[in-house]
N, C-alpha and C positions, 0 to 999 in steps of 0.2 A: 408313747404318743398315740393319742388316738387318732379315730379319720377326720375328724377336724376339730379347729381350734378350743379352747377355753378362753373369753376373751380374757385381758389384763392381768395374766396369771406372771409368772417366772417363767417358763419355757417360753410362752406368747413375747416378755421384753426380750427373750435371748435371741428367737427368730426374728424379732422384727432389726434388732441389731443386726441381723448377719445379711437382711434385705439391704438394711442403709448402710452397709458398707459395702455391698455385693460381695461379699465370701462366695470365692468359688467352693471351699472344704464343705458347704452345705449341700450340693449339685446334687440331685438325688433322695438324699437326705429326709427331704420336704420340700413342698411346694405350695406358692403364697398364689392368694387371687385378689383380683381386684375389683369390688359390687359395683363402682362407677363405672368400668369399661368392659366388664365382663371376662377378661382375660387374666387367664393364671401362668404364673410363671417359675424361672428358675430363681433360687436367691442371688444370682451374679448378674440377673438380667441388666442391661446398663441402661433401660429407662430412665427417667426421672421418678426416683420415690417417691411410693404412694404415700396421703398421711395414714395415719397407724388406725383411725377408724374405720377405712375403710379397706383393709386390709385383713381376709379370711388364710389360715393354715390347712393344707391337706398332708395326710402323709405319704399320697400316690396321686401321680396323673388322675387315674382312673376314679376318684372320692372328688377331685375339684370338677372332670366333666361330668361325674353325677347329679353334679349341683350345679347344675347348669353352665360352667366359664368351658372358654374356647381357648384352645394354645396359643399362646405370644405367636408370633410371625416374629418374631426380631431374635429371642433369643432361645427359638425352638426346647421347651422343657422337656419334649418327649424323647429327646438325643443324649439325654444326660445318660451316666454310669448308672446302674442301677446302684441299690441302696447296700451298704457294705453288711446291714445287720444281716440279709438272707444269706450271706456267707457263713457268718457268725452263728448264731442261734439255730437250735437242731427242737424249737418246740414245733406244733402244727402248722403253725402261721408265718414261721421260716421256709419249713419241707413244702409247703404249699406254695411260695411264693416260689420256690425254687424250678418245683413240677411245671407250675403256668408259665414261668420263665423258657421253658423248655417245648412249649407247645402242649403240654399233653391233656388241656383243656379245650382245644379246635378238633384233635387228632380223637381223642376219650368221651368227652363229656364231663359235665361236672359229677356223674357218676364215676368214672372211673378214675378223675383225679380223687374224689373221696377213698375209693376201692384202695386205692395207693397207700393211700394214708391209711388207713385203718378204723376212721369214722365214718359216721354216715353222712349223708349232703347235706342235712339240714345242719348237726354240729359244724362242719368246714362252714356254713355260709355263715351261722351266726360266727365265729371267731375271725373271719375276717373282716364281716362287716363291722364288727362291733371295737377292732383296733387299726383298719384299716379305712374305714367309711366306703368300701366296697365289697362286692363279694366274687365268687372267681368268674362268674360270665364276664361284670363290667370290668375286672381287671382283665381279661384275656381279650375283653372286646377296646381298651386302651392299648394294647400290644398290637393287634391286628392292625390297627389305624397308623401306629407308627412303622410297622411294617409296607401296609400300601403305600404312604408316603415316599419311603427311602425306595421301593419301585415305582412310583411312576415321574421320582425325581431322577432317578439312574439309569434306569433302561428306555427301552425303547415298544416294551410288552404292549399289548393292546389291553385295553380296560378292562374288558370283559375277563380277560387272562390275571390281570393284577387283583380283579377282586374274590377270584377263587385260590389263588396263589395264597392270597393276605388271611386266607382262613375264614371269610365271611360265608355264610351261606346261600347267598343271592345275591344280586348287581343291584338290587333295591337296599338292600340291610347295607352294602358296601357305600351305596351313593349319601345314604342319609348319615351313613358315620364321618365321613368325613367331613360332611359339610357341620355335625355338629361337632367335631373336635377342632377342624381346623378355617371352620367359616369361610370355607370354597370347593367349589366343585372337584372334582378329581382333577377337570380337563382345567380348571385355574389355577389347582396344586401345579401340572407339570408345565406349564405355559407360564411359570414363574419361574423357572429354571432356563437357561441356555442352552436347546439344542445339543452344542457341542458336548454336554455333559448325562442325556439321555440315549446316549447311543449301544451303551451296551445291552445285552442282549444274553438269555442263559448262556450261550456257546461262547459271547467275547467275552460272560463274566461279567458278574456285577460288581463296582467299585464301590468299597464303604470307608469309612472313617470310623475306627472302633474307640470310642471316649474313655480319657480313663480319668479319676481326679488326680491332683496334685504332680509331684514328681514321679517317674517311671525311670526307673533303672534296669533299660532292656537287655545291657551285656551277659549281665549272669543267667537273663532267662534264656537268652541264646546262645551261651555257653552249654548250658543243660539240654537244650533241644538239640544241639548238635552234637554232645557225647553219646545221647539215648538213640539218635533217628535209627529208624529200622528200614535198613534199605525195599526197596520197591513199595512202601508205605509213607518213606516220608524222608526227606531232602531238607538241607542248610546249604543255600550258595550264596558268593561273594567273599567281599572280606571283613573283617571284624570292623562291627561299627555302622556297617552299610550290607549286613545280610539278608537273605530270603528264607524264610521258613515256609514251606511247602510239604501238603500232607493228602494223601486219600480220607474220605468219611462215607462210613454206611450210617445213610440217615432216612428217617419215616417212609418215605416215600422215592426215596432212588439215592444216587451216590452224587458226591462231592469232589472237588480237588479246590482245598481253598492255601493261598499263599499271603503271609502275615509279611512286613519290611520293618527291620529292627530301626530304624530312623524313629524314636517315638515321638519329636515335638518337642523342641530347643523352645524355650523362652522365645522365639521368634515367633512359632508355631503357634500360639496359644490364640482365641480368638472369643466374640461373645458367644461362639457354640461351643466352643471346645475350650474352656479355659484352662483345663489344665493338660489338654493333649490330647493325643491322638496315635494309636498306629494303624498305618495305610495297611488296605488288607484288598482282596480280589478273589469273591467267590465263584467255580464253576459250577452249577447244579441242574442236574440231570430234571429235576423239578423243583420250580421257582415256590411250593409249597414249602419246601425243604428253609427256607430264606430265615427263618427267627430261629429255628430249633439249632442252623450252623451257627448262625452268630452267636447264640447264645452258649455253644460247646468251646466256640473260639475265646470266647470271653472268659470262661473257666479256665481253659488252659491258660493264659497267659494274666490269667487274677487279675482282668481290670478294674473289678467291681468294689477293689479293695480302697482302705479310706488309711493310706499310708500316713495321715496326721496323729493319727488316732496312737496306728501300729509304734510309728517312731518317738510319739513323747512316752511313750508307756517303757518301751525298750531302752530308748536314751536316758533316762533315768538308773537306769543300774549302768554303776562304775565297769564291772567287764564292757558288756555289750557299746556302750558312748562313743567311742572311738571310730567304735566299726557304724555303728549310725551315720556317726558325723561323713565318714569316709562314702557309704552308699544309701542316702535319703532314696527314699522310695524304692528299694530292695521289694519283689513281690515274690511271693510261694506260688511259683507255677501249679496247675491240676492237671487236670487229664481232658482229652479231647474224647475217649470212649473207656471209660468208667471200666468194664470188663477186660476190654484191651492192656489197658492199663496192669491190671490186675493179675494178668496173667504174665506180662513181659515183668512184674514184678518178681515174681516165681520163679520163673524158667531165663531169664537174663538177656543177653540183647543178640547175643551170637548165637541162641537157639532161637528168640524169635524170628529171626530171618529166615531159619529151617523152617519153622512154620508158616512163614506164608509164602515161599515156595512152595512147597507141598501140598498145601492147603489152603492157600488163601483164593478169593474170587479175582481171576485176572479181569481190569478193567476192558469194556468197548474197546473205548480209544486211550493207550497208553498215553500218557502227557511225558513227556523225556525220559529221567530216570522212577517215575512213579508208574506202576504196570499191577500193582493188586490192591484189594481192600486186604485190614489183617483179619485172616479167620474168626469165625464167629465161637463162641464155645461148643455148640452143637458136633461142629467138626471138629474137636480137637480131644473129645474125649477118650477115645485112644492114647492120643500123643503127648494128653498133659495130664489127665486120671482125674481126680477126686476132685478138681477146682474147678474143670470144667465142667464135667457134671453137674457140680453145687449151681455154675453160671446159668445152666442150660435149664434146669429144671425150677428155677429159681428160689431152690434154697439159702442160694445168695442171693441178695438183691444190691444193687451199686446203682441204681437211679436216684435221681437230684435232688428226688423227696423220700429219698433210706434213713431209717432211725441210726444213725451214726453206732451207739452202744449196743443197735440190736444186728446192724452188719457185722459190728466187730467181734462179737460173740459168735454169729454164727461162720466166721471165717478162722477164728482160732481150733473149732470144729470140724475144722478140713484137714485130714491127713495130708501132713507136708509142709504145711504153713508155718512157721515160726512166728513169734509176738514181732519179729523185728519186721520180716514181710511186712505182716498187718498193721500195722504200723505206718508203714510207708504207701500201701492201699489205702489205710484212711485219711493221711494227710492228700495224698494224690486223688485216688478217684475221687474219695466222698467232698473234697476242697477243706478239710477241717483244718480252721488256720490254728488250732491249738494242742498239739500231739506231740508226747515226749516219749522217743523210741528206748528200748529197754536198754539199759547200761549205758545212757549218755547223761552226763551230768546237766540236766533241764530244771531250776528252782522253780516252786509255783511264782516266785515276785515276778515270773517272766507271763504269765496269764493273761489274758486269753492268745496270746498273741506268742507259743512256744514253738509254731513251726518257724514262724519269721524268724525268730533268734537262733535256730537253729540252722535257716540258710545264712543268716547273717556271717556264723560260725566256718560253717562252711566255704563262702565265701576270701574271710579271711584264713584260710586252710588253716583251721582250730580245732578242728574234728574230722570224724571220716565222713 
């Protein structure tokens, strides 16, 4: 898909069908605008459909406010899941979308997200502008606006605070973006919200709603967070069904303690923001900068970005896996919250991680209950854990959002110590690769692109180790 439409093609009738029926499974997907009213939208949006002439396709927020349309008020497009392909696809324009996902175009430049990547800025801008109808300032400056938004609808910041938080670089560049994405002032963005619901504050914690599409089958992700948690970095409380997932995060600019509620959104839940759900989550952040790069760590670990339609008809289709489909629609392949972390508790196991960040880890300010350190960084563990840390710290490995998948993987089998089955389990986890088939388990390619899924599927129904 390009950044915007062809009119009267095949893909043009397929999108415009999924507007006049409002498919939620499109949320993200694409987004439709309208030349009569100026406003682009989600395809589930529950307007009254537009006719089909006057109806433009983007494949990003950020390509339909380049051309001038302003976000719905009614069915907020910029709250949607992000799009399932940057999961999927490992070319530039994946690893890129994944990077600005992550902040590291507010934080870097459009230099050093290119640096990342391995081309220059001029390659990055032409590749996304020319399949996304943006390039990465307008995409990072559509992130930033959805970001100010969700602060000056939730907390209580002062303005001036939200629009260096949001990543803009002036209260002028902040006032004029809002007003051209969301056609109102900052102060009529939060003056449309209730009071009761802009009270938090970094220290009480910002309340968000993390969108995911379709069905979400949170038990087994919260199964797995609570076998793995590593005590004083991260906590499972309550009872099944109704738990808390609770974690420390070292991020850009200061630390986190953010807490995820396995409740993800009953058919009751569903709404025209959130049509396919939702789980409740509460960020603490030492700096309200920090606000897109956690939600977006948060959002990989718990694979909301995923398009479980997609996963389950591909899977369902083969006679093994059917059963266990049928049994848990929307199964998700959890990732990792910190990529390196990750990587190493892969290594060394869950009963030495805990020796390490006793030892070693940064004890928090203010302890939060049972949470009292960040986990060590690699720097400090090269000692305690040899050749991996090392590779972390020097960055012979790399495990960020925009890592060539094939070229991490090679250079971690490269690590004394590492086994294929580790790496393996690194690349489905940190790097989020939903399609990794570990050594000596029986994985068919008919199970492609989608071989991690089948394999928690497996798991799941305790069919493998």
């Amino acid at each position: 898909m390009t950044g915007q439409d062809t009119r009267y093609d095949t893909p043009y009738d397929t999108r415009y069908e999924a507007v006049r029926s409002r498919d939620a499974r499109f949320d993200g997907e694409f987004f439709f605008a309208v030349e009569t009213t100026g406003i682009y939208c989600r395809p589930s949006c529950p307007a009254v459909t537009p006719k089909r002439h006057n109806v433009r396709f983007f494949a990003t927020a950020a390509a339909a406010q380049g051309s001038g349309f302003r976000a719905c008020r009614r069915c907020r497009p910029d709250a949607v899941p992000g799009s399932a392909d940057w999961n999927v696809r490992a070319d530039v324009v994946g690893r890129a979308m994944r990077l600005i996902g992550d902040g590291v175009v507010d934080r870097e430049g459009v230099a050093g997200l290119a640096a990342r990547l391995g081309y220059s800025a001029r390659q990055v801008q032409r590749q996304l502008t020319g399949e996304l109808g943006a390039g990465p300032v307008a995409l990072a400056r559509a992130q930033r606006a959805h970001t100010a938004r969700v602060l000056l609808q939730t907390t209580g910041l002062p303005v001036t605070e939200i629009a260096f938080a949001s990543g803009f670089a002036s209260v002028r560049q902040f006032n004029d973006t809002v007003r051209a994405v969301y056609a109102a002032t900052p102060t009529e963005l939060r003056a449309a919200v209730r009071t009761s619901r802009r009270t938090a504050t970094p220290a009480a914690g910002i309340p968000l709603r993390l969108a995911h599409r379709g069905p979400y089958r949170a038990g087994p992700v919260f199964d797995l967070l609570e076998q793995e948690a590593v005590a004083g970095v991260e906590e499972v409380s309550g009872p099944a069904g109704a738990r808390t997932y609770r974690r420390t995060l070292r991020l850009p600019y200061g630390t986190g303690i953010v807490a995820v509620d396995e409740r993800p959104g009953d058919p009751g839940r569903a709404s025209a923001l959130h049509p396919g759900g939702w789980l409740d989550a509460r960020l603490h952040l030492t700096d309200p900068r920090d606000l897109t790069t956690a939600v977006q760590r948060l959002r990989r670990l718990f694979d909301l970005d995923a398009d479980p339609y997609a996963v389950d008809e591909r899977l369902g289709a083969d006679p093994r896996l059917a059963p266990l489909v049928a049994a848990r629609p929307g199964l998700r392949a959890p990732g990792a919250a910190d990529p390196e972390e990750y990587a190493v508790r892969a290594l060394v196991g869950r009963t030495e991680a805990e020796l390490l960040v006793r030892a070693h880890g940064k004890a928090l300010d203010a302890p939060c209950g049972t949470l009292t350190h960040l986990f060590p960084e690699p720097a400090a563990l090269a000692e305690a854990v040899g050749p991996l840390a090392v590779a972390l710290a020097d960055g012979t490995v790399r495990l960020d959002p925009g890592t060539d998948r094939d070229e991490a993987e090679a250079a971690l089998l490269a690590v004394p110590g590492l086994d294929a089955r580790t790496v393996a389990a690194i690349r489905a986890r940190a790097l989020g690769d939903p399609d990794v088939a570990p050594p000596g388990v029986d994985v068919p390619d008919t199970w492609r692109p989608w071989r991690t899924y089948a394999l928690h599927h497996l798991r799941a129904a305790e069919e493998t180790p």
